[in-house]
N, C-alpha and C positions, 0 to 999 in steps of 0.2 A: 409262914411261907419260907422256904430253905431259901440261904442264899445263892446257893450253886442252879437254882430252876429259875430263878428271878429273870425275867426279861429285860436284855440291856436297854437302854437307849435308842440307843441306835438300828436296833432291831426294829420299834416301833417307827423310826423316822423312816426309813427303810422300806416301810409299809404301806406302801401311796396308793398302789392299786385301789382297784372297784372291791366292792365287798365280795367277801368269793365263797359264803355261806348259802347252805340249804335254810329252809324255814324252819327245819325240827332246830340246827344248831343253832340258829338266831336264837330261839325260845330257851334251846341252853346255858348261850352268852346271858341273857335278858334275867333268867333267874339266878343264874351264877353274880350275875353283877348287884343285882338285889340283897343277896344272901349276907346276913349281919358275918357267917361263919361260912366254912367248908362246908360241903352237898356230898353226904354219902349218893354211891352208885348207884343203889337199890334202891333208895328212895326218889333220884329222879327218875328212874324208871317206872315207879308205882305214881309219880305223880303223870306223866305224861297217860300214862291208862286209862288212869282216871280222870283226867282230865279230857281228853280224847275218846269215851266212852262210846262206844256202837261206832266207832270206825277200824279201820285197818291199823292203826297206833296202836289199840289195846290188845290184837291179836300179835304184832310185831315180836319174835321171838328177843330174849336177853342178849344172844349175841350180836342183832344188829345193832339195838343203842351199846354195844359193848366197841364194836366197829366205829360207830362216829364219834365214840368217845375219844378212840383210838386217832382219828383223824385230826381230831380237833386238838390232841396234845402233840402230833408229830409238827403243826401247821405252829403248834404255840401259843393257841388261843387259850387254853387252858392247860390246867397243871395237875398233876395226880400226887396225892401225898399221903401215907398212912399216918394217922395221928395217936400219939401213944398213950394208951387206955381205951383204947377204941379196938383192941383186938387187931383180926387183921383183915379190917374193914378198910377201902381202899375210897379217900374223898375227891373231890371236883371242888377248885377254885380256878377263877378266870384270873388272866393276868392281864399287865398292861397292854399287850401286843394286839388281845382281844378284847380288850373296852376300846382299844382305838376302832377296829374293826366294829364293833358293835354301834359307834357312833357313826361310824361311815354310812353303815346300815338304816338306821335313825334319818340320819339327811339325807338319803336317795327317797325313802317312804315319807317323809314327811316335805319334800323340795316337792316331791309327785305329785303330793294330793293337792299344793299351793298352785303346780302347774296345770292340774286340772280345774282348779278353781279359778287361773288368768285366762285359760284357753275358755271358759265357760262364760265369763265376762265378755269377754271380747265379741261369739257371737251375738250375745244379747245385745250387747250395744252397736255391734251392725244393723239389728233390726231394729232398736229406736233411736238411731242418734239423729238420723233424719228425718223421722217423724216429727221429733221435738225441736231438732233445734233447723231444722229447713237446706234445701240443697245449697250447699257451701261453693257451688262452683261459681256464681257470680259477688258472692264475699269476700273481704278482707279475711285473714283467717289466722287466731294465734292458739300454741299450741304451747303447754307447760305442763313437761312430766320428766321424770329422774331419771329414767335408764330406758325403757322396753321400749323397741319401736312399736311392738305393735300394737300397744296403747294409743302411738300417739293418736295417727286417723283410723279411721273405722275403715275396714274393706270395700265398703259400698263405695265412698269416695274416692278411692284408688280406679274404680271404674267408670263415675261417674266424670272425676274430675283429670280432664285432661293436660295435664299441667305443662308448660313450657317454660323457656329464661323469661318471656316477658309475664309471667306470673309469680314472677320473684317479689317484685316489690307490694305485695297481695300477702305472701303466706310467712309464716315466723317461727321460727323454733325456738322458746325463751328457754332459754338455759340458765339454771339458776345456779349456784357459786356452786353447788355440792355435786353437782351433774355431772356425769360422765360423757366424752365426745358420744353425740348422735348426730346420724348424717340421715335431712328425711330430704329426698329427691327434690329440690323445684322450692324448697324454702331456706329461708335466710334465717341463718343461726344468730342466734342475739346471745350475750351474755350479759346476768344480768341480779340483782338482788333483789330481793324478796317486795322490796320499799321503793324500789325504782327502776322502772321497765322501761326502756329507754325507746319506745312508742311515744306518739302523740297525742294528746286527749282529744275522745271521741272519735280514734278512729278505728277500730275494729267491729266488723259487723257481730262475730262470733269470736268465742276462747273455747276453748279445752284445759282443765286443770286437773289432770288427775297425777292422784296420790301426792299431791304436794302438801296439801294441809298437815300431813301427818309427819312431814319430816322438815316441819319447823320448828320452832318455841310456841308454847302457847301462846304468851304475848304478844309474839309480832301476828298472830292472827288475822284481826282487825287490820291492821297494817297493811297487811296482804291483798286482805280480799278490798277495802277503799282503794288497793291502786288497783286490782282488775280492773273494778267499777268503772275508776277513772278514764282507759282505754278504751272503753266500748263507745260506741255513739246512742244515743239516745235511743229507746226500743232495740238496742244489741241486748244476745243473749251469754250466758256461760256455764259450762255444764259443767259441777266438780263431782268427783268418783273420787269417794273415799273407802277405806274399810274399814267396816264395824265388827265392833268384839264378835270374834267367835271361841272357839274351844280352845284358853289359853295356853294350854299345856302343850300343842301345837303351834301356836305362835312362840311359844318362851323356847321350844324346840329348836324351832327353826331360825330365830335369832340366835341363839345360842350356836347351834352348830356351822352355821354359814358367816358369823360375824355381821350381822345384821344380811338382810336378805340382797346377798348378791347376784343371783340373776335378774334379781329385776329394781331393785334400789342402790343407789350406789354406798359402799360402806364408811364413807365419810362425811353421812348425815351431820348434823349436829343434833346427840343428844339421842339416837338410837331412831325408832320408827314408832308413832300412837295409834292405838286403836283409838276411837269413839265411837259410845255410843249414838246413835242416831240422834236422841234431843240435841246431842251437845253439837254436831255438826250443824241442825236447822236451826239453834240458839244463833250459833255463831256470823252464819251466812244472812240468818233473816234479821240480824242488827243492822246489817252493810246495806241487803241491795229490797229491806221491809218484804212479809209476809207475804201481800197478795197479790208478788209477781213472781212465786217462788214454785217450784213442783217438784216433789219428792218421788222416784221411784228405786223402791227396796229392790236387790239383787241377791238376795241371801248376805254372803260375807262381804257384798259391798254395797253402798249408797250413791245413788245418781243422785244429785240435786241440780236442775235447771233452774236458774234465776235471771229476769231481767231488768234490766235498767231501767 
């Protein structure tokens, strides 16, 4: 790479906007970024043909991938350079400017599909949270999760339960050390450790604990779910919604580009965010609150588990 074409610094910081690529240039970033070496012209061209076989790509004359080529080195995303022994063959390498871009890219598509998979949680568990765990309007009622409001209640209870000040000393927002401020209407924010939830034993009718097993230590596990237990009154229930491994390289994606996932976890977890498998969540839960009070329903990439006292 010449040093006079090198993208400064500061060019790249410079570059905060939204990603501002067509889907053919993505796929040129993508291979460009791949490429051990430089990409003659002709041969991305021959590959997108063929790879794109029986559509309009294959018929697309040379001068327009000559045009985006064109676009994509005025923008900076990539660099043209004749390499000498190579004739006067003309190659394609991506530069800094456009791996920044190219990750920008990565994190809107890959934050997308994680937001279609909360928004797809969310209705399902409006259609069972009541089913399983009973109408929360004349309960005590606690609530533990990291960041997303709309995790915390189900929408059905937003209708159902009409809350006022004097339903304050009923509802709880535990807030656990790594939380980010959440303001949920008509409940009382607790702050609070993982080991000591500054409630009283036996008295909550219902919990909520989603996504929190994942952004503890494994260790303090056990720890955790014995002080649920603790808080509940005798036949209370507690529903935890976890997520279970799905397609890593998605996940590893999308920690990586966001700094662990911050729209919806706060980034100063300790120790990043876990998947588990399904056994290792029912291991764990069904040590604390035993087996045959326990109910499992799968959600694709997450796990409901109801357990009671």
């Amino acid at each position: 790479m010449s040093e006079k074409k090198k993208v400064k610094n500061h060019d790249v910081e410079n570059n905060k906007g939204i990603f501002s690529v067509s889907w053919i240039e993505l796929e040129i970033l993508k291979i460009l970024n791949k490429a051990p070496e430089p990409v003659y012209k002709g041969e991305m061209i021959n590959y997108f043909r063929s790879k794109y076989h029986d559509t309009e790509i294959e018929e697309k004359p040379e001068s327009s991938f000559y045009a985006i080529f064109d676009r994509l080195e005025k923008e900076a995303f990539i660099q043209t350079n004749p390499i000498p022994g190579k004739g006067y063959k003309t190659f394609l390498e991506i530069t800094n400017k456009g791996k920044a871009e190219l990750n920008r890219a990565l994190y809107w598509s890959v934050s997308t599909i994680f937001e279609g998979m909360t928004e797809e949680l969310i209705k399902i568990l409006d259609n069972i949270c009541i089913k399983n765990m009973g109408c929360l309007k004349e309960m005590n009622f606690g609530i533990i999760s990291p960041n997303n409001l709309e995790f915390l209640i189900p929408k059905v209870c937003g209708e159902c339960v009409d809350a006022t000040e004097e339903d304050l000393p009923h509802r709880f927002n535990i807030l656990m050390p790594y939380s980010e401020y959440t303001d949920v209407p008509f409940y009382q924010k607790i702050r609070s450790t993982y080991d000591n939830i500054p409630l009283k034993t036996d008295f909550l009718d219902r919990m909520m604990s989603i996504l929190s097993l994942g952004l503890i230590k494994k260790r303090e596990f056990d720890t955790f779910l014995l002080e649920t237990r603790r808080l509940l009154k005798p036949g209370g229930k507690i529903a935890f919604v976890e997520i279970i491994a799905f397609e890593s390289y998605l996940f590893e994606a999308l920690q990586k580009l966001t700094d662990g996932f911050s729209s919806f976890f706060p980034k100063r977890a300790p120790g990043g965010f876990t998947q588990f498998s399904k056994d290792e969540v029912k291991a764990h839960i069904e040590s604390v609150y035993g087996g045959s009070k326990m109910k499992m329903i799968e959600l694709r990439e997450f796990l409901l588990v109801i357990a009671e006292k």
